[in-house]
N, C-alpha and C positions, 0 to 999 in steps of 0.2 A: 291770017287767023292763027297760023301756029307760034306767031309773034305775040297776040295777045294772049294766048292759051299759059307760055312759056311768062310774060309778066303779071296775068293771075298768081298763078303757081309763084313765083320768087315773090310778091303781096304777102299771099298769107304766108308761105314762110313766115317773114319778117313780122308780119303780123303774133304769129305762134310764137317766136322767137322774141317780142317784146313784151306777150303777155306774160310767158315764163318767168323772163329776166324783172319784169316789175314784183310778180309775185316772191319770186325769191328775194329780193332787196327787202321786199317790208319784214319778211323771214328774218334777215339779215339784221335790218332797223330792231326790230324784236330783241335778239341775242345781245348786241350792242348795249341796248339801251338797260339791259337788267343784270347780264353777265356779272359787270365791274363790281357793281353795289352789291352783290349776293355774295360774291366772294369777300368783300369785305364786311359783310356781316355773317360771315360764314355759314352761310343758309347754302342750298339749291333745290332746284326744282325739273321735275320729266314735263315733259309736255310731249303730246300726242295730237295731231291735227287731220281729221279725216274729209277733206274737203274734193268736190267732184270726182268721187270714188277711189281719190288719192292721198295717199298715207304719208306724210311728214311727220318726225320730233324732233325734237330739241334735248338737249341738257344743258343745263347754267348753274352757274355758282361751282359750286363745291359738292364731292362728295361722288361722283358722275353719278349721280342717280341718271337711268333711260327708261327707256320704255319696257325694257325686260326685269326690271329691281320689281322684287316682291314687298308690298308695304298693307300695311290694315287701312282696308277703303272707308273704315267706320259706319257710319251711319249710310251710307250706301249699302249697305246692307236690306235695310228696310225694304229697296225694291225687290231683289231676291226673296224676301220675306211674304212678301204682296204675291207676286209671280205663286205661290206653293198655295196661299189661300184660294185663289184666283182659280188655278188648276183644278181646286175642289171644287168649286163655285161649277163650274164647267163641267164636272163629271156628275152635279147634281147632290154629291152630300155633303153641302150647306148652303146656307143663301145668307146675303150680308144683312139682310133683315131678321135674321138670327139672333137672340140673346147672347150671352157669353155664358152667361147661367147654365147655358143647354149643354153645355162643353167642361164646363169648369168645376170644382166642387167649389162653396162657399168660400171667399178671401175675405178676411179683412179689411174692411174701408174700400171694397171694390163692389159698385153695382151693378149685382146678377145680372141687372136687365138692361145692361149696356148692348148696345148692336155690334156685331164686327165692324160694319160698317164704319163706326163713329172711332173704333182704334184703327183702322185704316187709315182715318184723314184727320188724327188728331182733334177727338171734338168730342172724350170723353169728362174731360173736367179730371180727370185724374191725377194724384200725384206723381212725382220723378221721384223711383228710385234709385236710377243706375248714374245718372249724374251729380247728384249731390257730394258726394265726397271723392270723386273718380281719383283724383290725385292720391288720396289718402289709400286708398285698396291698391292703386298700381301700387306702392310703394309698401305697403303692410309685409309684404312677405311671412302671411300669416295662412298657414293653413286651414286653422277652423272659421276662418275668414270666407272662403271659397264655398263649404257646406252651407252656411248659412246661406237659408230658405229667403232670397231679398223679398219676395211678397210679401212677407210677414213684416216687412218694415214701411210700408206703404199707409200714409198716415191719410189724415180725412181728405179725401176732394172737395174739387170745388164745384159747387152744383151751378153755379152762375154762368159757368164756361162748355157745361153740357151743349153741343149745339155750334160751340164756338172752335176756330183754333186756336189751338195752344198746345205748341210742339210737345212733345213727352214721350222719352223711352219707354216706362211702364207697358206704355201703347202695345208698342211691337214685342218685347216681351212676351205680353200675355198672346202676340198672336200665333208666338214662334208655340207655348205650351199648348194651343187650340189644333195645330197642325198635325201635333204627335200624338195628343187625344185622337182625333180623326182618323189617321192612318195605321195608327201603332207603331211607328217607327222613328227613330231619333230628329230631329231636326238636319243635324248632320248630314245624316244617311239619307236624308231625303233631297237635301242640296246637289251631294255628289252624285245620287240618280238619275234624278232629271233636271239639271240645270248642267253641271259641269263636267260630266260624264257624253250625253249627249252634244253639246256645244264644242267639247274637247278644249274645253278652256285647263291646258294640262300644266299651269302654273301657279294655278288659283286653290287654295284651300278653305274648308270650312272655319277653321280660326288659325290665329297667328299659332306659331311655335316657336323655338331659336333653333330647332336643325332643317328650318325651310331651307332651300339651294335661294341665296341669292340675295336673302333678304336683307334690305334699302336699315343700316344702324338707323335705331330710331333716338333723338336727341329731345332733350328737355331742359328750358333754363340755358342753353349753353352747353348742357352735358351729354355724353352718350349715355344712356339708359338700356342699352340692352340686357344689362346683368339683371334686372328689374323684370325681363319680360316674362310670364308666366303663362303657360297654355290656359290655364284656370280660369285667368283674370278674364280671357277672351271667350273661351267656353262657357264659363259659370255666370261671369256680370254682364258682358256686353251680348252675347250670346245670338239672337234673331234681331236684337238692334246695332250689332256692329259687331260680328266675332270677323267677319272674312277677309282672307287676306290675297289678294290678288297682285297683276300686275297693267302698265298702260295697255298693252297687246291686247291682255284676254279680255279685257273690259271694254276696249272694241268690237271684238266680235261679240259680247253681253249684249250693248245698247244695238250694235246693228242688226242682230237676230230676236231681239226683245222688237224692237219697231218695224225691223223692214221684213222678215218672214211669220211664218203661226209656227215656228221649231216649239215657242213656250208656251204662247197662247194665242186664240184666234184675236183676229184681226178688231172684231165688236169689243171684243172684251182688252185686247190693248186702249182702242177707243174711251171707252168705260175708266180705267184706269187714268187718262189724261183728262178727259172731260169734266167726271163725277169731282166729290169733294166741296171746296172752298175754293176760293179766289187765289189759295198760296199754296195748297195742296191738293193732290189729287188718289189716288192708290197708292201710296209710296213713290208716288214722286214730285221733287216741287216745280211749281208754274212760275214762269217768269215773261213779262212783256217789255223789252227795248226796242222803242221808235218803231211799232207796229207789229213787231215778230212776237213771236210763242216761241219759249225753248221749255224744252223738259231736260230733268237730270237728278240728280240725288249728289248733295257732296257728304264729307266727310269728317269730322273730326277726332282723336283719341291723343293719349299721352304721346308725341312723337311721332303723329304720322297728320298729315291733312290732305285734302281729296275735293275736286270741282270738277264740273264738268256739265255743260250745256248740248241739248240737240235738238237742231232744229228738224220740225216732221216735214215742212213742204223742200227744202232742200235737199235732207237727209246729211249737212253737215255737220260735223261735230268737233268739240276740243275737251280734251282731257290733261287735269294737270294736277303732280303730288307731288309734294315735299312730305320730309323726314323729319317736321317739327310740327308741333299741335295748329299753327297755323297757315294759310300761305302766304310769302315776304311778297309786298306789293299788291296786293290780293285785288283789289277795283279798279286800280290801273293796268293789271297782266289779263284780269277779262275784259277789259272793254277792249282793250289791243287785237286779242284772240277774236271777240267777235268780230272787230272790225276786219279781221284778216278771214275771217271765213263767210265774210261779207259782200268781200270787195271795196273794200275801203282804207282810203289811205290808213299809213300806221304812221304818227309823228314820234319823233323824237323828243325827250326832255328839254324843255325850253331851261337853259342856267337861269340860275335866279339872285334877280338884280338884290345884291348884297346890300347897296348907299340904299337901296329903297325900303329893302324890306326887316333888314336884322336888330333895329328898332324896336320889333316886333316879339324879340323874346323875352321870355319871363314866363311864368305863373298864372294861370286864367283856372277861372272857374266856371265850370258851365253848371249855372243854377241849378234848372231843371232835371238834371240829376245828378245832382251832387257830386260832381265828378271834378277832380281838380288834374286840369291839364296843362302840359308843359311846351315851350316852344323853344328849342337849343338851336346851337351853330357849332357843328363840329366840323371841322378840317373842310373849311369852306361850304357846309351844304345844311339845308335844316330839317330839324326835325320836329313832330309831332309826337309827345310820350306822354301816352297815359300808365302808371305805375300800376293801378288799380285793375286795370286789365291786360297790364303784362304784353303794351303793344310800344314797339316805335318806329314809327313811319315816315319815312322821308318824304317833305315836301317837295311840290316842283311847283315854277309858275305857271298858271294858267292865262293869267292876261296884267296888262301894267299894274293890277291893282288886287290880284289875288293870287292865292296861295290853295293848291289842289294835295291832299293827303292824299298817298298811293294805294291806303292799304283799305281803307271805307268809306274811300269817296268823300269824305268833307272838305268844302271850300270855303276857306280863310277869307274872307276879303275888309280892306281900310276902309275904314268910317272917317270920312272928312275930318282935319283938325283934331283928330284925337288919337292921340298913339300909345292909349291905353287900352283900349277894348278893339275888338274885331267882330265883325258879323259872322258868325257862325251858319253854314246851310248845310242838312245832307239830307236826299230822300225826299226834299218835300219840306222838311220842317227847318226854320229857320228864327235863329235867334241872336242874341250879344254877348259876346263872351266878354271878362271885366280881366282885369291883371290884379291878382291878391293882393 
């Protein structure tokens, strides 16, 4: 008996002892596999992995951003924003079946008798103020820039989209001014109250500054851009749709006390929050289903910082991941890896890609359907995907003898028999011919 007791016992050892060592290898396959390529595109990126109540990151590339580099979450913001409505909604003074009217004085091109509701889940028809020229205000270094009332610039909606999604800052905007109507208190002051006060999230601020401790140089184009940063720009434009600037840490304990405790709201009303909305939205946060799962999360983007992050509610996994540039380098290949690693599932490595077969293949294409002229290079043995017009280039890899998988949005390449002029174009679902100009 005490013979088998004794080789259970050395089992699962070895047992526990292979499951570690497999999980750290695909860790390991992870860093390998993006390290090199980030460094020579002189990008990097933090990653955060909260998997079976255990905390891993990463840093890669360049730059060591970690888990502790303060960066603007941007548009994650939104759920913080949602969270103070919510709060209201809970203590009884207001309900999402609410006008905005009731809260608002008269705007321009804005109807009174929109619900909170429908800015919560993007489905007022509204226009975009704060994204339209984002590039041009970071860079304005214009004072009477920053006073300016942006409401007043908010041109006709579209009543067709009432009803519908259709992403828009304006949204969260107007919910951040309905907040401070309601309470009398700044948006701000309301954050650090009850959200990052109680949470002790003590890294996290309500907008960027440059004398944060820490903060992740934010790069644009190639350049540092810090000299550019302005508390303003974060305060005044982006404001309740993306002023805050946090870190990986505190934004773990954010999502783990957002979902797994009532610290910010009761449990129904988290519920509410994921449920409610649309198919791609919910309270400020988006929905996503791969091969069976539901993840919630909010990402991110602004001049020099980007933000992603999925969690799953029946495992209570999660991954967090932000670079220092408006977007993330590899972006639909670093998440489906992360999912698959917080999944249980293998992580492969980049297959090389067969050079005699494929580099034939570059040149000049155009993708009709939206008038997009995209480009397909071979630099220093490896290829790329550059579209000019959106300021993306993305290393291909193979996916199979006969296609070609972009890292950064998931599109796959693949040869059309006898013809090596054109390529089948698929992403998402939608699938087309791309031609060589």
């Amino acid at each position: 008996m005490k013979t088998l007791q004794k080789l259970t016992v050395l089992l699962v050892f070895f047992l526990i002892k292979y499951m570690g060592y497999g999980q750290t290898n695909d860790l390991d396959i992870i860093s390998k596999k993006y390290d090199s390529g980030l460094k020579e595109q002189n990008k990097g990126v933090a990653i955060l992995i909260k998997k079976d109540n255990e905390i891993k990151t990463m840093s890669l590339g360049n730059f060591n951003l970690t888990e502790r580099s303060v960066f603007n979450i941007g548009s994650a913001t939104k759920t913080f924003t949602a969270i103070l409505i919510l709060q209201e909604v809970e203590k009884g003074n207001l309900k999402l079946t609410d006008s905005i009217g009731t809260y608002l004085t008269p705007i321009h091109n804005v109807d009174g008798f929109l619900t909170i509701e429908a800015l919560l889940t993007h489905e007022s028809g509204l226009d975009e103020v704060i994204g339209k020229n984002i590039q041009d205000i970071f860079y304005a270094k214009n004072d009477s820039l920053y006073n300016t009332a942006l409401l007043h610039q908010v041109e006709k909606s579209n009543p067709k989209m009432i009803g519908k999604f259709d992403y828009c800052n304006t949204n969260y905007f107007l919910l951040g001014k309905i907040i401070e109507k309601i309470t009398d208190q700044s948006y701000f002051d309301l954050l650090r109250e009850r959200i990052l006060i109680p949470l002790e999230m003590k890294n996290t601020y309500p907008y960027v500054h440059k004398n944060i401790p820490n903060l992740a140089k934010p790069y644009h184009n190639g350049e540092d851009v810090t000299d550019y940063l302005d508390y303003r720009y974060f305060a005044n434009i982006a404001y309740a749709a993306g002023s805050i600037a946090s870190t990986l840490t505190d934004m773990e304990i954010f999502y783990r006390s957002l979902f797994e405790t009532e610290q910010l709201l009761e449990k129904k009303t988290v519920k509410m929050m994921m449920e409610s909305g649309n198919e791609y939205y919910g309270y400020g946060l988006f929905k996503s289903n791969q091969e069976g799962v539901n993840y919630y999360g909010h990402g991110g983007n602004n001049i020099g910082y980007a933000f992603r992050n999925q969690y799953n509610p029946m495992t209570k996994n999660l991954y967090l991941i932000f670079t220092n540039t408006k977007s993330i380098p590899s972006k639909k290949s670093i998440n489906n890896d992360l999912l698959g690693y917080i999944n249980n599932k293998p992580v492969e490595s980049f297959k090389t890609i067969d050079l005699k077969n494929f580099k034939k293949y570059t040149g000049t294409y155009l993708l009709k359907e939206a008038n997009l002229t995209l480009e397909i290079i071979l630099e220093n043995n490896k290829m790329y995907l550059v579209s000019e017009a959106q300021g993306v280039k993305s290393e291909l890899i193979q996916k199979d003898g006969k296609s070609l998988y972009d890292t950064t949005v998931g599109v796959v390449l693949t040869q059309i028999e006898e013809d090596t002029n054109s390529l089948s174009f698929s992403q998402n679902g939608f699938v087309t011919t791309i031609s060589k100009k």
